[in-house]
N, C-alpha and C positions, 0 to 999 in steps of 0.2 A: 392166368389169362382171363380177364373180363368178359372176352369176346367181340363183336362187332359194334362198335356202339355209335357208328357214322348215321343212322337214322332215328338217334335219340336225343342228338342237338339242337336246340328248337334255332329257326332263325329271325324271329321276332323279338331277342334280349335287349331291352332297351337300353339307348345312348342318353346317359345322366348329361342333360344341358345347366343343372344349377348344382349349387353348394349344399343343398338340400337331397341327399341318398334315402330311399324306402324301400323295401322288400320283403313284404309279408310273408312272399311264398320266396323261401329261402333257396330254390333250385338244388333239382335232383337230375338233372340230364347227364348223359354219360357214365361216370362210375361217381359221382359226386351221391355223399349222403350226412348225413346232419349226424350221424353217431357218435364223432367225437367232440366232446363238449368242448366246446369253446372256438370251435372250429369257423371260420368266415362264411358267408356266401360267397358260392362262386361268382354273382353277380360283381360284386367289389372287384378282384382281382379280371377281369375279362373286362369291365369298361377301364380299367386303370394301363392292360396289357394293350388295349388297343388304343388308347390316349396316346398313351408316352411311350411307344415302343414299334417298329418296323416290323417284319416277318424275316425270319430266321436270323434275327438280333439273339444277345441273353438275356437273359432274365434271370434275379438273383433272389431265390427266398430263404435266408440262413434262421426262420423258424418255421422249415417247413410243416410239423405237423404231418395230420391224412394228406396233403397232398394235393389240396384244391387249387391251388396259386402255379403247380407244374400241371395238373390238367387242365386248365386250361392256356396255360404258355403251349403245349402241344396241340389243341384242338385250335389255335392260333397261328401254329406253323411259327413260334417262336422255339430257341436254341432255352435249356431253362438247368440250372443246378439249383438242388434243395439237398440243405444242410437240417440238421436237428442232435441235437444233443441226446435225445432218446431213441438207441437201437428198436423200438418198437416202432415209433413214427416212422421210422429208416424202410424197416419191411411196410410198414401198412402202406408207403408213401411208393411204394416199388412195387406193389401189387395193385395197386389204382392208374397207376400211369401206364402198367402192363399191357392194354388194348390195340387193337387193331383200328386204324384211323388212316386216312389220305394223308399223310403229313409228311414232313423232311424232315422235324426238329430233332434232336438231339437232346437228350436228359440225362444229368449228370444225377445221382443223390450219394451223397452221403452222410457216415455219422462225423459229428462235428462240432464245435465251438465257433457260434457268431461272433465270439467274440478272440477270436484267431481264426484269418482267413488267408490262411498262407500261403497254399497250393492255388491261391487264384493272385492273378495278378495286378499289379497295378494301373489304375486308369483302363479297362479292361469289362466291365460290364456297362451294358446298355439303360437299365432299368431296375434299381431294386424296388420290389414288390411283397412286399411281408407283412405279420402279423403277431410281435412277439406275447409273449403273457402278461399276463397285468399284477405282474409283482406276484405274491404267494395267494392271487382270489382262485386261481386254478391249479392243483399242485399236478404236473404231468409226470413224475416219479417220485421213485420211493428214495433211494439214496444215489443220486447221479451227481458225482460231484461237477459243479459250475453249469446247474440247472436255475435258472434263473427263475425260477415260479416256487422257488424254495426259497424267497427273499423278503423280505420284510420293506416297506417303499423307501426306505435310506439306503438299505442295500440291492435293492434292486437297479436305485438308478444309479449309484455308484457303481456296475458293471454297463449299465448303457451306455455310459458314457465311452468306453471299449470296444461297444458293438457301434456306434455312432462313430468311429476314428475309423474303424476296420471300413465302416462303410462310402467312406467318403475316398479313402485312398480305394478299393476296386473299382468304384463306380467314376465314368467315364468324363471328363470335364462336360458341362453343357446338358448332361443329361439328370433324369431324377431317379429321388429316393422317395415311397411310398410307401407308409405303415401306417395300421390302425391300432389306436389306443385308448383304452374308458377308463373314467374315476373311480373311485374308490370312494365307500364308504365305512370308517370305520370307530365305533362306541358311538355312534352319532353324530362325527365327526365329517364332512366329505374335505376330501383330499385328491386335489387337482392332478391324477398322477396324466393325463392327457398334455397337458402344459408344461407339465416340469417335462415330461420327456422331450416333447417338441424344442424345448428352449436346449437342453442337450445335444441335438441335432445341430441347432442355428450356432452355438456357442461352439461347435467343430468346425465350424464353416461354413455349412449347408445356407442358401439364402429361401427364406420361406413362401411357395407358389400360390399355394391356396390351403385349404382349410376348411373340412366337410364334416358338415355333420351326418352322418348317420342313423336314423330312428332303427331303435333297438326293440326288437317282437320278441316275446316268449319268451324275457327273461323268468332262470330257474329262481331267482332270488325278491321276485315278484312278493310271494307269498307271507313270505319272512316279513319281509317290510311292511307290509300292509297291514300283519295284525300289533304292530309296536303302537303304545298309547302315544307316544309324538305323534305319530301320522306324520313321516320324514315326506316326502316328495320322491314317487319312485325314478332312480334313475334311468330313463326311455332313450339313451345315446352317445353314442362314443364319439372317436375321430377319427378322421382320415386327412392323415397330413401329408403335402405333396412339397418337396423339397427339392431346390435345384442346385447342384456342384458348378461354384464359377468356373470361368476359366481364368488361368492363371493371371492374363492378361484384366484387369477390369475396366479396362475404356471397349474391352471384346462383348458383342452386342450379346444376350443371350440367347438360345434358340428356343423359338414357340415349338409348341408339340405338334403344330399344324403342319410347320415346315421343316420336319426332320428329313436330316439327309439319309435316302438307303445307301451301305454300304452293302457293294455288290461283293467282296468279300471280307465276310469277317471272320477276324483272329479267332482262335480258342483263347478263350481267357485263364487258361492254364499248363 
């Protein structure tokens, strides 16, 4: 138990109005903390939950990680399941969401494969909101088999492509899919793995909304880079791609984020 953390949520977190994302100060309110490498700002995930998504809607993050993208789905008063293929992230992710708050939501986690989502249902989530690995630059275990940070960028996006299918059949016609993703550099080499993913997504189905850059602070790989005699160009930013599931129908108009309909009750999506 965290404890009371209802007056640790600031209520000044700003509403991103352009395609341009900044966050120096990476937020720490609630049980959110910067410890696990690679981990989001919760900023991202809270302007993305309150864009594209109602209150006690679901919300779907199949690489949960610590657990920023379910805390704030609850500090939201969103309904939220987080998946991870690492029993560690599983507890670290159930011990951060563990707090006492005003809320109704409902938070599912468990351990899991994104890329089988089979206890959840068809057409059936409101919002996916995630952040997978960027292929093997972060390895988050030791020997876990169909851990996708244990992948090399041919094999890595040859299983996205599986996490990309998984995700278009849950997620609900009309509604989106949101994940962030950054390049790679490698022998010298930069390697667009932000695009090749997104085109993964588009080539399942998905039609593509927008397209954010993100300016990247404190990266750990700064250092490395700067003392190379090339003097590469450090890379300062990733993506944040927002994707929309047609509907079956495509003469059916799509729905703006502005004008979502609340459904006064929704399913479990399981």
């Amino acid at each position: 138990m965290e404890g009371d953390c209802s007056m640790q949520v600031p209520n000044n977190i700003p509403v991103e109005r352009t395609t341009i994302w900044s966050f120096p100060d990476r937020g720490n309110w609630a049980t959110h903390k910067g410890d696990y490498r690679g981990n989001w700002s919760p900023y991202i995930p809270h302007n993305l939950i309150s864009r594209y998504s109602n209150e006690r809607e679901w919300i779907l993050d199949q690489f949960s990680g610590s657990g920023t993208t379910l805390i704030e789905a609850k500090l939201l008063n969103r309904n939220a399941i987080g998946i991870d293929i690492n029993p560690n992230a599983v507890r670290l992710t159930k011990n951060r969401t563990t707090f006492e708050y005003s809320s109704s939501s409902r938070l599912e986690i468990r351990q899991g494969d994104a890329q089988k989502l089979d206890f959840i249902k068809s057409n059936s989530i409101h919002l996916i909101c995630t952040h997978p690995p960027y292929a093997d630059m972060i390895t988050y275990s030791d020997n876990i088999q169909e851990d996708l940070s244990h992948l090399d960028v041919d094999g890595f996006l040859s299983k996205m492509n599986a996490v990309a299918l998984e995700a278009f059949r849950v997620l609900k016609p009309g509604r989106y899919c949101a994940f962030m993703m950054g390049d790679l550099r490698r022998h010298g080499v930069l390697y667009p793995l932000g695009f090749k993913s997104m085109e993964i997504f588009t080539n399942c189905g998905f039609t593509l909304k927008e397209i954010i850059i993100k300016e990247q602070h404190n990266c750990r790989s700064s250092d490395y880079w700067e003392g190379k005699e090339n003097r590469f160009l450090l890379l300062a930013h990733e993506y944040i791609f927002v994707l929309q599931k047609p509907f079956p129908e495509k003469s059916y108009p799509l729905r703006e984020p502005e004008t979502l309909i609340y459904e006064e009750s929704v399913e479990l999506p399981f």
